[in-house]
C-alpha positions in Angstrom: -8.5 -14.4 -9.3 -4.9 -14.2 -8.4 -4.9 -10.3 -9.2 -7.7 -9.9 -7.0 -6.3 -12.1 -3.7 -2.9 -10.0 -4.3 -4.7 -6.8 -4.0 -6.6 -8.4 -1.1 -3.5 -9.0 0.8 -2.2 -6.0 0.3 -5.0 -3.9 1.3 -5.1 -6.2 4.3 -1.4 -5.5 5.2 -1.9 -1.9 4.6 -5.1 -1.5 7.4 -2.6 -4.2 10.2 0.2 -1.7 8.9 -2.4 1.3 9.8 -4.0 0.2 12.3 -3.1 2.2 15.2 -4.1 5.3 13.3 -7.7 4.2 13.7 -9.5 6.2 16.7 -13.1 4.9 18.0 -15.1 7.2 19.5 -18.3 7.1 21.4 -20.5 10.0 20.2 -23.1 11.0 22.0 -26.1 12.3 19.1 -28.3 15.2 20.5 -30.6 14.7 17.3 -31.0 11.2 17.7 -30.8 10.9 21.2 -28.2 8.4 21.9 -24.4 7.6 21.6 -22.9 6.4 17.9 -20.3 4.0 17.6 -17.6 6.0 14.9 -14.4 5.0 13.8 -11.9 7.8 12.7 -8.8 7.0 10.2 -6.0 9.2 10.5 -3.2 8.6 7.6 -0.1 8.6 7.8 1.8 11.5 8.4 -1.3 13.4 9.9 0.5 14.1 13.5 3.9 15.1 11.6 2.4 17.0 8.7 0.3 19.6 11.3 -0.2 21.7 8.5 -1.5 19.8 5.9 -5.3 19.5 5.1 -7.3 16.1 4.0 -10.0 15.1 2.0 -13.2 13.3 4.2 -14.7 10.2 3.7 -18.1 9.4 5.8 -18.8 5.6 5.3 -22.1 4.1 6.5 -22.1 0.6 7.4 -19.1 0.4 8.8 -19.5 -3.2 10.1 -18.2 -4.5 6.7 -17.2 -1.0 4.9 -14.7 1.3 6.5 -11.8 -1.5 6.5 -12.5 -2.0 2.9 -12.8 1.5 2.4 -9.5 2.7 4.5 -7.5 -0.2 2.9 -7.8 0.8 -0.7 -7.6 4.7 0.1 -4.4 3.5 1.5 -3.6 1.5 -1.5 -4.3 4.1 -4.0 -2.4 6.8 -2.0 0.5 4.9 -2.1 0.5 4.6 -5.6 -0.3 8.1 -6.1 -3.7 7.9 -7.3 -5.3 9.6 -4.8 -4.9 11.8 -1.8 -4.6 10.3 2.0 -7.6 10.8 3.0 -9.5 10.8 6.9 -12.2 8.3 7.3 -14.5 8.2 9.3 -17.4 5.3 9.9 -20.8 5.0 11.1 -21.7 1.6 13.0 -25.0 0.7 12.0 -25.2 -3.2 12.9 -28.1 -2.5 14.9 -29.6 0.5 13.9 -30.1 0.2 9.7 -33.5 -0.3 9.7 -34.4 2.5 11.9 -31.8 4.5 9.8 -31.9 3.8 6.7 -35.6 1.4 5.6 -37.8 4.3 3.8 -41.1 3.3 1.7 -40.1 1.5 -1.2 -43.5 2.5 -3.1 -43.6 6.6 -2.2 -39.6 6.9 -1.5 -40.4 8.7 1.5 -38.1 9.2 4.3 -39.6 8.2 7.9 -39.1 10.8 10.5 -35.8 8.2 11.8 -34.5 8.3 8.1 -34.7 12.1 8.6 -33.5 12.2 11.1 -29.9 10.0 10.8 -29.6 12.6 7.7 -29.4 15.4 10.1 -27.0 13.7 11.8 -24.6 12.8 9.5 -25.2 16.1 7.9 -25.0 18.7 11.4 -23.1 16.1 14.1 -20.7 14.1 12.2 -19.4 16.0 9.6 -19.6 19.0 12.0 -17.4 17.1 14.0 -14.7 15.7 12.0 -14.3 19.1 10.3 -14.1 20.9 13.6 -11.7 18.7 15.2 -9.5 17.5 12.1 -7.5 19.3 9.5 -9.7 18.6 6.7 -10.2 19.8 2.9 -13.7 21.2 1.5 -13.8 17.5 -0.8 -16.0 15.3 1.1 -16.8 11.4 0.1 -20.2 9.7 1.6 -20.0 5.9 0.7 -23.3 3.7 1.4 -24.8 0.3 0.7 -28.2 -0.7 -0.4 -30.4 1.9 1.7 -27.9 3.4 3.0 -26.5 4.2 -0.3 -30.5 5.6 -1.3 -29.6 7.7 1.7 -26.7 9.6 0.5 -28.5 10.4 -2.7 -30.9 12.7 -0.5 -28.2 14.9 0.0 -27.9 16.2 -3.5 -31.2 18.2 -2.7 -29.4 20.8 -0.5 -29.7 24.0 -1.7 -25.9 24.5 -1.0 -24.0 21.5 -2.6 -21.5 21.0 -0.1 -20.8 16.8 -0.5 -18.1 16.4 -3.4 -18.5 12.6 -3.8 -21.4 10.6 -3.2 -20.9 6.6 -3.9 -24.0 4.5 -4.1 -23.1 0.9 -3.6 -25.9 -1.2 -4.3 -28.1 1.0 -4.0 -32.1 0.2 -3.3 -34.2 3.0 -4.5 -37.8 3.5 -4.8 -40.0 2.9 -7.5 -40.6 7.0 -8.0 -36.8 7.1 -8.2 -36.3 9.1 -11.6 -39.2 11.4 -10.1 -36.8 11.9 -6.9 -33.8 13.0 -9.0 -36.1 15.3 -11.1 -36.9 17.0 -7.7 -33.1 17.8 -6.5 -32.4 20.2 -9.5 -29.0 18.7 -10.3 -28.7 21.9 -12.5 -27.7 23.9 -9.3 -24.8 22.0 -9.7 -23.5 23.9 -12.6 -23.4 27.1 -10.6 -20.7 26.1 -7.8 -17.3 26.7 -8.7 -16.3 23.4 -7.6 -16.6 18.8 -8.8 -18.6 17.1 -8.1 -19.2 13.4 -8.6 -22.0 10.5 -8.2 -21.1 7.1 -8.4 -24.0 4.6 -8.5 -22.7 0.6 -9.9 -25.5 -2.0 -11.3 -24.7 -5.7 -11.5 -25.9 -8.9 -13.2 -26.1 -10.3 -9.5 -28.8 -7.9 -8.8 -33.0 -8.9 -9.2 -34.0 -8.2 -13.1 -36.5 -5.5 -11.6 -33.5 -3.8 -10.0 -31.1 -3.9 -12.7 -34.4 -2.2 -14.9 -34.4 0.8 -12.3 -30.8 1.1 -12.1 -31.0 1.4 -16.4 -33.8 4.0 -15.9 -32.3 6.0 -13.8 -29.2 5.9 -16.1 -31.2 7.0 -19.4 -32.8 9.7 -17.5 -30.2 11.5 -15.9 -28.0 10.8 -19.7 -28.9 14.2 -21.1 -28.3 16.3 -18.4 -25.3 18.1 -19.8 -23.3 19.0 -16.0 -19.9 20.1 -16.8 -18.6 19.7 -13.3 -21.6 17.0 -12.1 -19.7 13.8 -13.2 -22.4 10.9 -13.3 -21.1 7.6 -13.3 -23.3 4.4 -13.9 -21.2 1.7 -13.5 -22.1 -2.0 -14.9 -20.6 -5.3 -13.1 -20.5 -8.5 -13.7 -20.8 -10.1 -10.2 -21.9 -13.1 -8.5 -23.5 -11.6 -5.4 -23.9 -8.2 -3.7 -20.7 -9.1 -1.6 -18.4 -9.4 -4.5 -19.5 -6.2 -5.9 -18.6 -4.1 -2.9 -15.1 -5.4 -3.3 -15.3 -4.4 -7.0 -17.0 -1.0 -6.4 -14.9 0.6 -3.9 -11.6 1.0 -5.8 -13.7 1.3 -9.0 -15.4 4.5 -7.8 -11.9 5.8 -6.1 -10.4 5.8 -9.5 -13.5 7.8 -10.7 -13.6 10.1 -8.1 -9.9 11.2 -7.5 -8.9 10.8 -11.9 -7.8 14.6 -11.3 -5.4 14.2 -8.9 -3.9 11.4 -11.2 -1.0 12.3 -13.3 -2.0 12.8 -16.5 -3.3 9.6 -18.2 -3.0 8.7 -22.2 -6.9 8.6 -22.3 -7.0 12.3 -20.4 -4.3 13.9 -22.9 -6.5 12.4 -26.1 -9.2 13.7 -24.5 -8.1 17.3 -22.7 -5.2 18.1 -24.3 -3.5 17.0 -27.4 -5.1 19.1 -29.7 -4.6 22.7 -27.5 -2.5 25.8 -27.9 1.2 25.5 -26.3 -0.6 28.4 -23.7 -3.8 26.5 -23.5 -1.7 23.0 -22.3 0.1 25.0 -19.9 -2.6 26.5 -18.3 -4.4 23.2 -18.6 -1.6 21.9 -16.4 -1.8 24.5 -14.3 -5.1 24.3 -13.7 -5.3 20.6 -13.0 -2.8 21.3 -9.9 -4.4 24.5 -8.5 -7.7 22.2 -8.4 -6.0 19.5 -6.7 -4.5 21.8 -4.2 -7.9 23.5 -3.6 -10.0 20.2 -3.4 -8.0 17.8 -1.8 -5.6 20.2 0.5 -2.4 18.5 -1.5 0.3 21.1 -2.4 1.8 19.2 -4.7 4.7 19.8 -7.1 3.9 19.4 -9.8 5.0 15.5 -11.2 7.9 15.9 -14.0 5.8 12.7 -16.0 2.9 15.3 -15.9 5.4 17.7 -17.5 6.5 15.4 -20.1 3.6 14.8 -21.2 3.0 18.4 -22.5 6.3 19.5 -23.3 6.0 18.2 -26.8 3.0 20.9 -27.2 4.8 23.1 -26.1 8.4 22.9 -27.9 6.3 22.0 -31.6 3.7 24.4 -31.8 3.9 28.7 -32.2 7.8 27.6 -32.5 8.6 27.2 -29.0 7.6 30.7 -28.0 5.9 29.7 -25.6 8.9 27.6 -23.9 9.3 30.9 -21.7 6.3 30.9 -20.0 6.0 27.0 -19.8 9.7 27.7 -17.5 7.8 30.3 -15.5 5.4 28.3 -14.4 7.2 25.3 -13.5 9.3 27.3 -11.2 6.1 29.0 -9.5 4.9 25.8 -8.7 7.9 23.0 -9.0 10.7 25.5 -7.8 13.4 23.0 -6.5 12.9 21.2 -10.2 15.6 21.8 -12.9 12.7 21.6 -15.8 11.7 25.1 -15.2 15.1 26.7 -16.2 15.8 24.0 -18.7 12.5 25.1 -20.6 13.7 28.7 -19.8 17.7 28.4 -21.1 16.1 26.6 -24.4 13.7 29.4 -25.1 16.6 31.8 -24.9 18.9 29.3 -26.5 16.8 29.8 -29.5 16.1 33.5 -29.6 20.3 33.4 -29.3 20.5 35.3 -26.5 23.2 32.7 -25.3 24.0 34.9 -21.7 20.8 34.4 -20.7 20.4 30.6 -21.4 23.3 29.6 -20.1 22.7 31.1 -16.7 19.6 29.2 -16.3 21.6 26.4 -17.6 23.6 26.7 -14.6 21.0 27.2 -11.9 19.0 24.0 -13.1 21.9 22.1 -13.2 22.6 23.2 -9.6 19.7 21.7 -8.9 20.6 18.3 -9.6 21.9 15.4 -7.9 25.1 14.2 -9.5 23.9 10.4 -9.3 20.9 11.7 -11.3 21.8 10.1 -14.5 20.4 13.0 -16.4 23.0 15.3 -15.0 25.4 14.4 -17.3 23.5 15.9 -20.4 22.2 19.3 -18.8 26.3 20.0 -17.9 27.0 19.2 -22.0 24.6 22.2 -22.5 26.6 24.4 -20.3 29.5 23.3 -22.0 28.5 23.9 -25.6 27.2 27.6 -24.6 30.4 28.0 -23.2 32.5 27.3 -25.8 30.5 29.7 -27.9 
């Protein structure tokens, strides 16, 4: 309980911290015929960093979502478990029922349902990528129908939605026959990730939490590489506690590959590859995030540690060379890359060599960095030889 009201507070602190980054706009819908409430998030940095692209989040409901939402993208930016992302969200306080309500029994949209899906889908997205710098990953979060909603989008032909998080979620009785219909195969073909996020809970009606498992066993065998399917279980008094559980629950799902590299993803991914394999495993992992999320990062030295064993232990450190090479393409103002280098030519002796890029990494360094110290006694013992 105390966990939870610390993280509550924070998140709280981060939107009042945030706050005037948050534009509301009056959008006037040509398919439905009338003017939208939206709220638009811009993180921080957007103005300064004018050339930097970010990930999009379209919440529904955003009555009692988008603060929840915004505060724990904030949160799990700052702790570097996820990219900034914009935001933006849907008011629907007095519109859900026209929205979002669908026939329980058939699971048939009504022509209003239709059309708030083409809306979302051709205004508001159309929008926010027009008028913001943002990256091809898109999020759509949703509650109860709204979250049934979102799931209608995995039918397009073209997957274009990254993320889709169901909280809640009511679906139809012909559910499983609904998912049949959308072909998640297609998925397979698109050289991107994709992820779906649906949670059930103990709080939920026994009938619900039966269609919830159904769907689950039925969509178990599909074998997606980059579909990621995640049924989450929660043990929750009410539907209002489990939308405080959910949302940072799915953001850790949805944005694990722009994590540094955890224990359970090296067990998993890597432990067991070739020194060439790990490093282009590594490589891989940051060309995706920059691609996805519009992130140039450097690549994080922990993320480097964590493979360098691989690399120094196996083949006999032949492959040290090209582990340098590659840290310097994409970590250039790093010392790691010509450490790895002046070791791999350390041990085919060809001293000249090493201890030139012994010299240029440690040129790199701060002289407070308490590593410092033990890169110059490597200069020093090569050249003494």
């Amino acid at each position: 309980m105390i966990k939870k009201s610390f993280s509550l507070i924070f998140i709280l602190f981060c939107l009042n911290a945030f706050s005037q980054k948050i534009i509301e706009k009056n959008f006037e819908s040509d398919i439905l015929e009338t003017i939208r409430k939206l709220k638009i998030y811009l993180p921080e940095g957007y103005v300064m960093e004018n050339t930097k692209n970010y990930p999009l989040a379209v919440v529904f409901d955003s009555e009692y979502l988008f603060d929840t939402y915004v505060g724990n993208s904030v949160l799990f930016a700052e702790k570097d478990k996820a990219p900034k992302q914009i935001v933006v969200g849907i008011s629907m306080k007095d519109s859900k029922k026209h929205d979002t309500y669908f026939d329980l029994l058939t699971g048939e949209l009504t022509q209003s349902n239709s059309s708030f899906y083409e809306f979302v889908r051709d205004e508001v997205i159309f929008y926010m990528e027009s008028t913001f710098r943002t990256s091809p990953f898109i999020t759509l979060v949703g509650e109860g129908t709204s979250a049934n909603i979102i799931t209608h989008f995995l039918k397009e032909p073209n997957p274009f939605i990254n993320s889709y998080i169901c909280i809640n979620p009511t679906f139809s009785n012909f559910v499983n026959q609904e998912f049949d219909s959308y072909n998640l195969n297609k998925f397979t073909k698109e050289d991107n990730t994709f992820y779906l996020y649906i949670n059930n809970s103990t709080s939920f009606s026994p009938q619900k939490q039966t269609k919830i498992e159904e769907l689950h066993n039925s969509l178990k065998p599909l074998d997606l590489k980059n579909f990621n399917i995640i049924i989450d279980n929660l043990d929750t008094s009410s539907s209002v506690s489990a939308i405080g559980e959910t949302i940072p629950r799915a953001l850790n799902e949805v944005f694990q590959i722009y994590s540094s590299i955890s224990k359970s993803e090296f067990d998993k991914n890597i432990k067991d590859l070739l020194p060439l394999d790990a490093i282009s495993y590594l490589e891989n992992k940051y060309l995706e995030i920059e691609f996805l999320f519009g992130s140039n990062l450097e690549i994080r030295e922990s993320d480097i540690y964590a493979i360098e064993k691989i690399v120094i232990e196996k083949e006999n450190g032949d492959k040290l060379r090209e582990f340098g090479k590659m840290i310097l393409n994409r970590f250039p103002s790093s010392q790691l890359g010509d450490y790895y280098l002046g070791r791999y030519y350390e041990n085919r002796k060809e001293i000249k060599k090493a201890l030139k890029h012994y010299k240029i990494g440690y040129g790199k360094m701060n002289p407070s960095d308490p590593n410092s110290d033990k890169f110059y006694e490597n200069i020093l013992r090569l050249g003494s030889q």
